[in-house]
N, C-alpha and C positions, 0 to 999 in steps of 0.2 A: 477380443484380442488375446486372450491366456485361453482360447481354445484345443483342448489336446493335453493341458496341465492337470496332473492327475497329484494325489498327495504321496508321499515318501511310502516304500513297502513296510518299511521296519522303521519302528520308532519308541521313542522310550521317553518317562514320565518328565515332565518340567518341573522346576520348583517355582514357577511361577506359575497362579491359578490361572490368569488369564490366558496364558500359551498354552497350559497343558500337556502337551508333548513337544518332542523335537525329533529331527532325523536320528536315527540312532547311532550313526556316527558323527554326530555333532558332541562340542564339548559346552558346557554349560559351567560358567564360575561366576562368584560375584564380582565384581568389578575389582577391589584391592587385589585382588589376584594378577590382573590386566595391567592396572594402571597406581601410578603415584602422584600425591599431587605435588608438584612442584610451587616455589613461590621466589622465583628471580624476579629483581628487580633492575630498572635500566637507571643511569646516575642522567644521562643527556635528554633521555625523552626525545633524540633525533632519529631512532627506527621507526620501521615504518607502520602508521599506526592502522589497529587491523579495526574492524567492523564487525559482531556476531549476532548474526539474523534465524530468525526459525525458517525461515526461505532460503536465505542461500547459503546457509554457516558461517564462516571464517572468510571473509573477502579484506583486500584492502581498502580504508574510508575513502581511499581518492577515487577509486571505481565507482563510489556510492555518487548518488544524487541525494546528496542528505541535507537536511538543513537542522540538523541538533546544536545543539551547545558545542564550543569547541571552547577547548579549555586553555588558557593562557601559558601551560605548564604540561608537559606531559612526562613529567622526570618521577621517578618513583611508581609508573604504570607498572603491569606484571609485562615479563619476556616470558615470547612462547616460541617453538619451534617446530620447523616442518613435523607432520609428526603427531603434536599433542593435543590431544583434547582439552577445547577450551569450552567453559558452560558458562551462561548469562544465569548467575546464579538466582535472582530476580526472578528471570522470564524460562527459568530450567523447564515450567508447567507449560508451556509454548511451545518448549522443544528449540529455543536458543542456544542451539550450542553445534558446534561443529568440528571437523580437523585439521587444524591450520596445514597449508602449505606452505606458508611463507616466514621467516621468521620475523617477529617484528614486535610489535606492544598492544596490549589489551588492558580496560580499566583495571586498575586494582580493584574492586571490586569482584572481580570475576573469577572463577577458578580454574587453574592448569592442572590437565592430569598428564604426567610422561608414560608412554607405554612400558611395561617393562622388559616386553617380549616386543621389537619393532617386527618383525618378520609373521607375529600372530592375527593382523587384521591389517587385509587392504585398505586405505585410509578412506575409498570411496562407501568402499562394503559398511566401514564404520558409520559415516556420516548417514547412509540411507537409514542401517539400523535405527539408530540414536537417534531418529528424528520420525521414526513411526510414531504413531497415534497410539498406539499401548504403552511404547517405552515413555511418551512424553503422560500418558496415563497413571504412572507410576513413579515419574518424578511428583506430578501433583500429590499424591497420594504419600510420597515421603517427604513433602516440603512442612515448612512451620512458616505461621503468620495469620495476621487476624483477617485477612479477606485474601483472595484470589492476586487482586495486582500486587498484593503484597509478601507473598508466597517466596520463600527462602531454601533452595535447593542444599543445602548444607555437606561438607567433604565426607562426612562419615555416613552420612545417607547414600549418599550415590552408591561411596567405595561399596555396600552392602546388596545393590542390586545386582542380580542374578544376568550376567550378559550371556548371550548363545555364541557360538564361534563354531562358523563350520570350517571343514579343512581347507587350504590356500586354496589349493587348485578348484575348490571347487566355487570358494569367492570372486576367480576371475572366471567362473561361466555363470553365476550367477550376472557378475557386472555385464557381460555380456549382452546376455538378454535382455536388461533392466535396459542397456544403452540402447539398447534396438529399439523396444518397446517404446520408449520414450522418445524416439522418434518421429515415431507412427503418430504418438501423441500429438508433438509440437504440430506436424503439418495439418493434421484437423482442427489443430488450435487456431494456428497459423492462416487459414481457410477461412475460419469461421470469423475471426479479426479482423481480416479484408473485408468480408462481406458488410462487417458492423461501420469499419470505416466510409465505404462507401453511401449506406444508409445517412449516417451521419453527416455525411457531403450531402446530400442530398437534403435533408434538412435542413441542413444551413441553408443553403438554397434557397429554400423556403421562405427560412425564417428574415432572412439577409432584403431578402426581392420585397418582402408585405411591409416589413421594418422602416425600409430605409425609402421605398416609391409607393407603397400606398397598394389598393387594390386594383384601382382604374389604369387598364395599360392607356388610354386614352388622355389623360390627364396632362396638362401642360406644367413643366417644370421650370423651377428658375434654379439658378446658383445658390449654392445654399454658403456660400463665403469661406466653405472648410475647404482645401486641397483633397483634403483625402476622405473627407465622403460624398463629393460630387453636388450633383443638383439633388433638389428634393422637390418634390411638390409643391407648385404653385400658394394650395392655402395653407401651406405647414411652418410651424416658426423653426429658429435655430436659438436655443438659449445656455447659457452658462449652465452648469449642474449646482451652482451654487442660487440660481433662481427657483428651483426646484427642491433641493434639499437643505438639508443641515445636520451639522455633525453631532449624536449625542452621548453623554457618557453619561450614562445610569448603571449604578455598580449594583448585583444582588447581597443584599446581608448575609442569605442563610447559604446560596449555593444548592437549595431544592429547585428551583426551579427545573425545566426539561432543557437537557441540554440538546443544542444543536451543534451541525456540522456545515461546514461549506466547502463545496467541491465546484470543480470544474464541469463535472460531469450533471449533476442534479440539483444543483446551487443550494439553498439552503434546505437542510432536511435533519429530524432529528434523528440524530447521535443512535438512540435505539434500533432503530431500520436498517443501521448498515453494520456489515460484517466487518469492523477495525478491531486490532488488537491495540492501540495505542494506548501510551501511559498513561494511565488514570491517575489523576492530583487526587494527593489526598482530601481535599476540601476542593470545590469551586468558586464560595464565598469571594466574592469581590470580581467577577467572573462580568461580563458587561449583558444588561440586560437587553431585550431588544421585544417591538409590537407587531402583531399583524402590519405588513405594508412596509416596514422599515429595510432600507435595503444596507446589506451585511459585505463586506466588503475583506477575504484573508487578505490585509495587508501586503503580504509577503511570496503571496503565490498569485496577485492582482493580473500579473503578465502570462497568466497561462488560463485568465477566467473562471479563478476561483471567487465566486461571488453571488449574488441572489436577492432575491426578495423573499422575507420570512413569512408564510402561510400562519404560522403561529407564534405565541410569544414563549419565549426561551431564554435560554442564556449561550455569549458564544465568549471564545478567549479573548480575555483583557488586551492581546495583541492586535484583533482585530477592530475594524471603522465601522461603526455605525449609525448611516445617514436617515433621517426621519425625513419625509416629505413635508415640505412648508403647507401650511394651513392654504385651503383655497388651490394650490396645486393644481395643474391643470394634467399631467403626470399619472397614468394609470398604473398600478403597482404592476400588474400584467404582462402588461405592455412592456414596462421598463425592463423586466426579468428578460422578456426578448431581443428588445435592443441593445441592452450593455453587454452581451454577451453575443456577439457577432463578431469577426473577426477584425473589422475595419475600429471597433472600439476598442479589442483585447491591443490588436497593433499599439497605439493610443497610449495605455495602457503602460508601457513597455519604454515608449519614447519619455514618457513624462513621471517615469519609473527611478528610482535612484540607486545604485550599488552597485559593490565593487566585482560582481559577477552574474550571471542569469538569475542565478540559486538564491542570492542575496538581497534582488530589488525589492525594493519596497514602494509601494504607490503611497503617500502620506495625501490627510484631507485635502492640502491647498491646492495639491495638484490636481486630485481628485476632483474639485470642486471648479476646478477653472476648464472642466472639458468641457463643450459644446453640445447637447442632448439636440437632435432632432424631437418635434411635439405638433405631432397633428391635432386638429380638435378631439375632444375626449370623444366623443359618439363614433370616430373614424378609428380612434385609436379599438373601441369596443369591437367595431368589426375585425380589425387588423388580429386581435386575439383568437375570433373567434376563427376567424380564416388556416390561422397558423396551425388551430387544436384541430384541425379536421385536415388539413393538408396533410400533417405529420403522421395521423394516428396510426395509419397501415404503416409505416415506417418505424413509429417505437412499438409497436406490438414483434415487426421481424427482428427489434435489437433486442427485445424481451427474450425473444425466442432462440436466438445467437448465443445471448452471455448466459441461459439456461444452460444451454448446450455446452459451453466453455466449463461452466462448473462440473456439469455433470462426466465430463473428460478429468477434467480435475481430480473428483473424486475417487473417481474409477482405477488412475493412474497412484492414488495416494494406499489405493486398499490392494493393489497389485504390488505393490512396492513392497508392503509391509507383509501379504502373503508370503511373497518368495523369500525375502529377506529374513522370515522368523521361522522358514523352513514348513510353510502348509503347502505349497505347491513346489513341486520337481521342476525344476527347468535343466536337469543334465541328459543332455542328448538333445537336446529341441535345435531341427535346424533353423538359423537365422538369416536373415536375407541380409548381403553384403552391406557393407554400412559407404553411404554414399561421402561425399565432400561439402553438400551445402551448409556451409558454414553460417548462412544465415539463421539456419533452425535454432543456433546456438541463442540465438536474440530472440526469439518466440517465449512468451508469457513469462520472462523477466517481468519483478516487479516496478512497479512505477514510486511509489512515495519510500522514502529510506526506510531505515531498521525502525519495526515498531516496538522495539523491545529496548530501548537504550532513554535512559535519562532528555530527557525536551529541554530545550532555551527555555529562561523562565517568560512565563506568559504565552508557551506557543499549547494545541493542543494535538498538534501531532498531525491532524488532519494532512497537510502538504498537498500537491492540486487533487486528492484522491482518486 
């Protein structure tokens, strides 16, 4: 996609080792130069309060799908303005920080720099800079604190980084390009999305059809006394989930244990394996333990199928359920990771769900425990597994191969970004292809779980349907 991009003729030295050089009509200052920080405060706490993310920058929280702590007070927040640079001084190493457009309130915690030249940096040009992978390389490297989540971007470190500034006009043919290119991006992304979603339907399918009717299309059915999941199989039972499980709370002392995660997508999996930046508690200690076979339930994201059966013993957030199978159990761990997580259960799920908005339900035990499990014999239920893992397998191999591919755009897109924007590749002159109107591309590879960079509800761990 940057075919034809070649680097700057003339060029001249950086004070930054890692850049090296720069265009040689580019201006290069340390940041006090740029910017000041400001430190307004609001007396009402009734503007509008903003959101700062290493994904999207400076948004407002109403646009977000977040489910953080929301504070009882928001009087005393810091005021920022179209304009300023706001940094998640925490998650500066993240590259949380952005250009507000809107005026409104951000943690006090956080820091505001006002430009002091507005007319010296398109707010756009700014935001891509500011969130490359070297610049956010270099707040790591000026922050202080005793581990990484804890890492403290400080005002007089920043002010002292070396920023590039190329001339106006030539920010708005960089943005240009940058918006073109990223086009091109979304709809391969966009492409490749479809296809996984599809897959995904098709699984379900799958998993929906062996789950719920068994292997035998021949097999005679009765009513199975639920509305909404129809007949089932002749020898299959319908029983309460409270005949089958129980609710247990085993606290860990030390917080060593492996932590896990529960998703929507991979149900329970440890915490290690997957690529979140979310807030890391300073301790886990008292963190709820959980065994092989115990099925894990996020509380609070229940209505989008965040839940699983644990493969290994771990620790998951104090916020979350966790059910142990009754002794003698007729309930194959397997099994169940397939059936509670079919649509006709997340529905379920949602009904029997409580709170005062989507974002907000929560499924608690009692409710939990009063749904209805379909339970074939266990030797049926062994086949039913084995059926689903060999039905599926050519299907999650092509969604392997999908989100491969999504990353690998991903990447591509982040190191294009950060070439043209730190001045390694030319884009003045490149012609661009007319920029179309589908406004849906706008919605392609948004993030799905809110800011991972901002303070959690106590006892959440951030995970949200991942």
């Amino acid at each position: 996609m940057s075919v034809g991009l070649t680097p700057y003729p003339t060029q001249t030295d950086s004070a930054l080792p890692w850049l090296e050089s720069i265009p040689a009509d580019w201006h290069e200052k340390r940041a006090k130069y740029f910017f000041r920080e400001v430190d307004e405060r609001t007396t009402s706490g009734e503007e509008e309060l903003l959101s700062v993310s290493h994904v999207t920058g400076v948004t407002p929280r109403s646009q977000k799908n977040v489910t953080m702590f929301m504070a009882e007070s928001y009087s005393d927040h810091k005021l920022c303005r179209p304009g300023d640079l706001v940094i998640n001084t925490m998650w500066a190493w993240m590259a949380a920080l952005g250009v507000a457009r809107h005026t409104g309130i951000v943690s006090p915690a956080y820091a505001v720099y006002r430009p002091k030249d507005p007319d010296a940096f398109l707010p756009e040009f700014l935001d891509h800079l500011l969130r490359t992978k070297p610049y956010a390389a270099e707040y790591r490297c000026r922050s202080t604190g005793i581990r990484s989540s804890r890492l403290r971007l400080y005002p007089e470190k920043f002010l002292g980084i070396p920023i590039v500034c190329p001339p106006r006009s030539e920010q708005v043919q960089i943005l240009a390009y940058l918006n073109a290119k990223d086009r091109q991006f979304r709809r391969l992304i966009r492409a490749k999305r479809r296809l996984i979603e599809l897959l995904n339907e098709q699984k379900q399918a799958i998993i929906h059809h062996a789950a719920t009717r068994g292997l035998d299309p021949n097999v005679r059915l009765k009513p199975s006394g639920i509305a909404w999941l129809g007949d089932v199989p002749e020898g299959w039972e319908v029983r309460r989930a409270k005949y089958s499980y129980r609710e247990v709370d085993e606290r860990s002392e030390t917080g060593s244990e492996e932590l896990l995660s529960v998703s929507h997508l991979t149900g329970v999996t440890p915490r290690s394996e997957k690529n979140i930046t979310m807030f890391m508690a300073s301790s886990y200690a008292g963190h709820k333990m959980c065994e092989p076979g115990d099925l894990v339930i996020n509380t609070m994201w229940a209505w989008m199928g965040a839940l699983g059966v644990a493969r290994s013993a771990g620790i998951v957030s104090p916020a979350y359920a966790v059910y142990r199978p009754l002794a003698g159990s007729a309930m194959l761990p397997e099994f169940a990771d397939h059936l509670l997580r079919i649509k006709p259960y997340i529905s379920e799920y949602i009904c029997r769900s409580t709170g005062i908005r989507s974002s907000r339900l929560r499924l608690y035990p009692d409710k939990f425990l009063g749904i209805p499990l379909v339970l074939p014999p266990r030797d049926e239920q062994q086949q039913i597994v084995a059926a689903i893992t060999a039905g599926t397998r050519d299907a999650n191999e092509a969604i392997g191969h999908a989100n491969r591919a999504v990353d690998l755009l991903r990447e591509y897109r982040t190191r294009l970004i950060a070439d043209v924007v730190t001045g390694k590749l030319d884009v003045r002159g490149v012609e661009l292809p007319p920029l179309d109107d589908d406004s849906t591309l706008d919605e392609i590879d948004a993030p799905d779980d809110g800011d991972a960079q901002e303070p959690l509800e106590a006892g959440e761990d951030g995970d949200g349907p991942d």
